[in-house]
N, C-alpha and C positions, 0 to 999 in steps of 0.2 A: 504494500500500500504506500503511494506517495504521500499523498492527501485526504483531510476528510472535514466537509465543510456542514455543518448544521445549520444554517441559515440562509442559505442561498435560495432553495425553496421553501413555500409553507409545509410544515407537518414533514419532513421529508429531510434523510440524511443525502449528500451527497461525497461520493470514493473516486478517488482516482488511484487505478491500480497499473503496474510496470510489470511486462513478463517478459523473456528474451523471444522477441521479432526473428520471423523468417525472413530469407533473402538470403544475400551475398554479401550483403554489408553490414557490420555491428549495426544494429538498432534495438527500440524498444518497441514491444509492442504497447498501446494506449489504450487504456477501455475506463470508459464512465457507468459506475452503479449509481442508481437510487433507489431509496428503499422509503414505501411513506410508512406512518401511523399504523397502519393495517400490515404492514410486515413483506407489503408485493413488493418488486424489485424490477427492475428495467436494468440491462448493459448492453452498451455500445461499443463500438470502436473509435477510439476520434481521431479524425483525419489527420495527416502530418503531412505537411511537405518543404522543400528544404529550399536554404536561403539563398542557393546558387543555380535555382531551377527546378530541379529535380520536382519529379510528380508527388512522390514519395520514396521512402526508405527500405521499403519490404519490395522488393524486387525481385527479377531472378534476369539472364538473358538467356534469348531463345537461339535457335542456331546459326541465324545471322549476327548474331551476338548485340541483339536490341534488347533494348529493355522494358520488360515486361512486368507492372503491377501483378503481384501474390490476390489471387482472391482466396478469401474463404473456399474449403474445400479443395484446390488444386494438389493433382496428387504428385506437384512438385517437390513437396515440403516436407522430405526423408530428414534424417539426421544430419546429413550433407548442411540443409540449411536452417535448420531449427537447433543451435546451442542446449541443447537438452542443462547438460551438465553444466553451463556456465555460471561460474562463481561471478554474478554481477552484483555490485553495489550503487547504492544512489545516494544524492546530497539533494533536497530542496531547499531554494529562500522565495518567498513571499514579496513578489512584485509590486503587486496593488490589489486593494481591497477597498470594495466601497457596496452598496448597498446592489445585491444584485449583479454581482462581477467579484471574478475572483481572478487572476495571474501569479503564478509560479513560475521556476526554470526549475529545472531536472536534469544535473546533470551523473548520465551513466559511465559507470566506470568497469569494465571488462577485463578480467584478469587482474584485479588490485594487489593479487597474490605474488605478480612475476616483475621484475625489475623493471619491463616497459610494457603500462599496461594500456588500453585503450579508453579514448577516452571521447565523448558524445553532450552535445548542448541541447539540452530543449527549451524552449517555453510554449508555457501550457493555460489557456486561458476556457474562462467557465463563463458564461452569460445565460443571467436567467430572463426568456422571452416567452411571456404568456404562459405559463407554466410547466416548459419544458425549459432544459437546458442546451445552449447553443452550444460546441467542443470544440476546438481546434488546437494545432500546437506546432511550430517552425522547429525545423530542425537547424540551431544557429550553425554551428561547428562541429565539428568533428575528427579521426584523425584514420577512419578508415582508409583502406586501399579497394582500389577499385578494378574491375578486370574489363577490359575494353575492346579484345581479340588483339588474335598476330603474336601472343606471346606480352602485350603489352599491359601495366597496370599502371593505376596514376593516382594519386592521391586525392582523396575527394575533395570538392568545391566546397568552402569554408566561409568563415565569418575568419578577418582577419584582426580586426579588434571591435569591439561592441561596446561603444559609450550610452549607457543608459541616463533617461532621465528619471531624479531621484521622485519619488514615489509613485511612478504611475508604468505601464507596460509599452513603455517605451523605447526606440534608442537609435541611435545612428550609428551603422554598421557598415563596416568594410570589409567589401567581398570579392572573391575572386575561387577563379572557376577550378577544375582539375587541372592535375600540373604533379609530375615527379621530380623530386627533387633530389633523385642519385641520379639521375640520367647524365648523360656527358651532351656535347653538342650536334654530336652525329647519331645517332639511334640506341635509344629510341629517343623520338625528339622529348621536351619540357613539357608541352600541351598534346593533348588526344587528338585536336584540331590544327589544319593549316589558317585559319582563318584569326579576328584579330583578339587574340585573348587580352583586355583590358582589364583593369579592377576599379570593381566600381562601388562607389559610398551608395547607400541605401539608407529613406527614411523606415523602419519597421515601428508599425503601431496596429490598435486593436481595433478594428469596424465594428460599428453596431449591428447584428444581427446576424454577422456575416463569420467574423474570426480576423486571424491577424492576416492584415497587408502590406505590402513594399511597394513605395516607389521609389526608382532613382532619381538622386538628387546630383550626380557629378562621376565622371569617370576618366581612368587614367590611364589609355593607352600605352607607358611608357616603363611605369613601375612595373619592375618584377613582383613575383609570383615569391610567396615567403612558406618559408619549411615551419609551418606553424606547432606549437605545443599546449595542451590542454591539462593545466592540474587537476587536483582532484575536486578543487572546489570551482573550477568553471573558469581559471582565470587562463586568460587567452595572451601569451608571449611568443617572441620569434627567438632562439638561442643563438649566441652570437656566432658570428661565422668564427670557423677553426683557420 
């Protein structure tokens, strides 16, 4: 369990629970219980998608090597991509909170056990509308690797730092797409694409009725692409070059 809010709706607890996501790429999976008065219960999944584009996190690719949203049910989802046994951990802090709205971040931590462990940003916003709850949640950063074909893998599109504003689910982020950063200059190239990998600042905030949205506010063709690092509690640094 991440969270659990008693007030957001009348008569009515509301949970927010984290279990290891399928796919190809560390994620979490997201799902909202409520439970009223009467002891019923409703759970959902709440959408996620990531700050660099991405549809979502729970993926797989198919043989052209596209990527292909996980539904419920696909008999893709062997041990291959479902983490059974992973020892994951989580940190939440409380973003904003007001009458009827709730925001967190969540950030998972994957193998906290081994010297380099992995490491995943979320934020997670609750909106109560007409007596249901609206879900959603961006996947900021991350430190996954990605597999692309040809033998190729790239680090995934990230949050490259996340200045929030203080007490509301806020913040202006800097982002930039996939991109290896062991690669040399000859093959395989820095970016999956020939085309112009920029990084670009993004305003991220929360829409009424809708969930969180981005738009850009500036971009920078020119800055490199940074080998980012994620601690345990979310904080987003670049380690100096050796």
């Amino acid at each position: 369990m991440l969270e659990h809010f008693k007030d957001l709706l009348p008569q009515a607890d509301v949970f927010v629970f984290a279990s290891p996501g399928a796919g190809e790429m560390w994620n979490a999976h997201l799902s909202l219980v409520t439970i009223d008065a009467e002891g019923k219960f409703d759970m959902q999944a709440i959408p996620k998608w990531g700050i660099a584009g991405e549809v979502t996190d729970e993926y797989k690719t198919n043989g052209f090597k596209d990527i292909v949203p996980i539904k419920a049910g696909d008999l893709c989802c062997d041990n291959d991509f479902v983490p059974i046994g992973a020892g994951d951990e989580y940190r939440t802090h409380l973003l904003e909170q007001r009458p009827g709205f709730r925001a967190f971040d969540a950030i998972l931590t994957v193998g906290s056990e081994k010297s380099n462990p992995v490491h995943v940003v979320y934020w997670i916003g609750l909106e109560a509308v007409d007596g249901k709850i609206v879900a959603n949640a961006v996947r900021l950063a991350g430190e996954s690797w990605m597999y692309t074909g040809c033998g190729q893998e790239y680090r995934e599109g990230t949050a490259r730092f996340i200045r929030r504003k203080a007490g509301v689910a806020e913040a202006t982020v800097g982002v930039q797409g996939p991109y290896n950063p062991e690669s040399s200059t000859a093959f395989p190239p820095d970016y999956p694409t020939e085309d112009s990998n920029c990084v670009g600042t993004d305003f991220l905030h929360w829409k009424t009725r809708a969930g969180f949205r981005v738009h850009r506010v500036g971009k920078d063709c020119k800055a490199p692409h940074e080998d980012i690092k994620i601690s345990d509690d979310g904080t987003l640094t670049v380690p100096a070059k050796k």
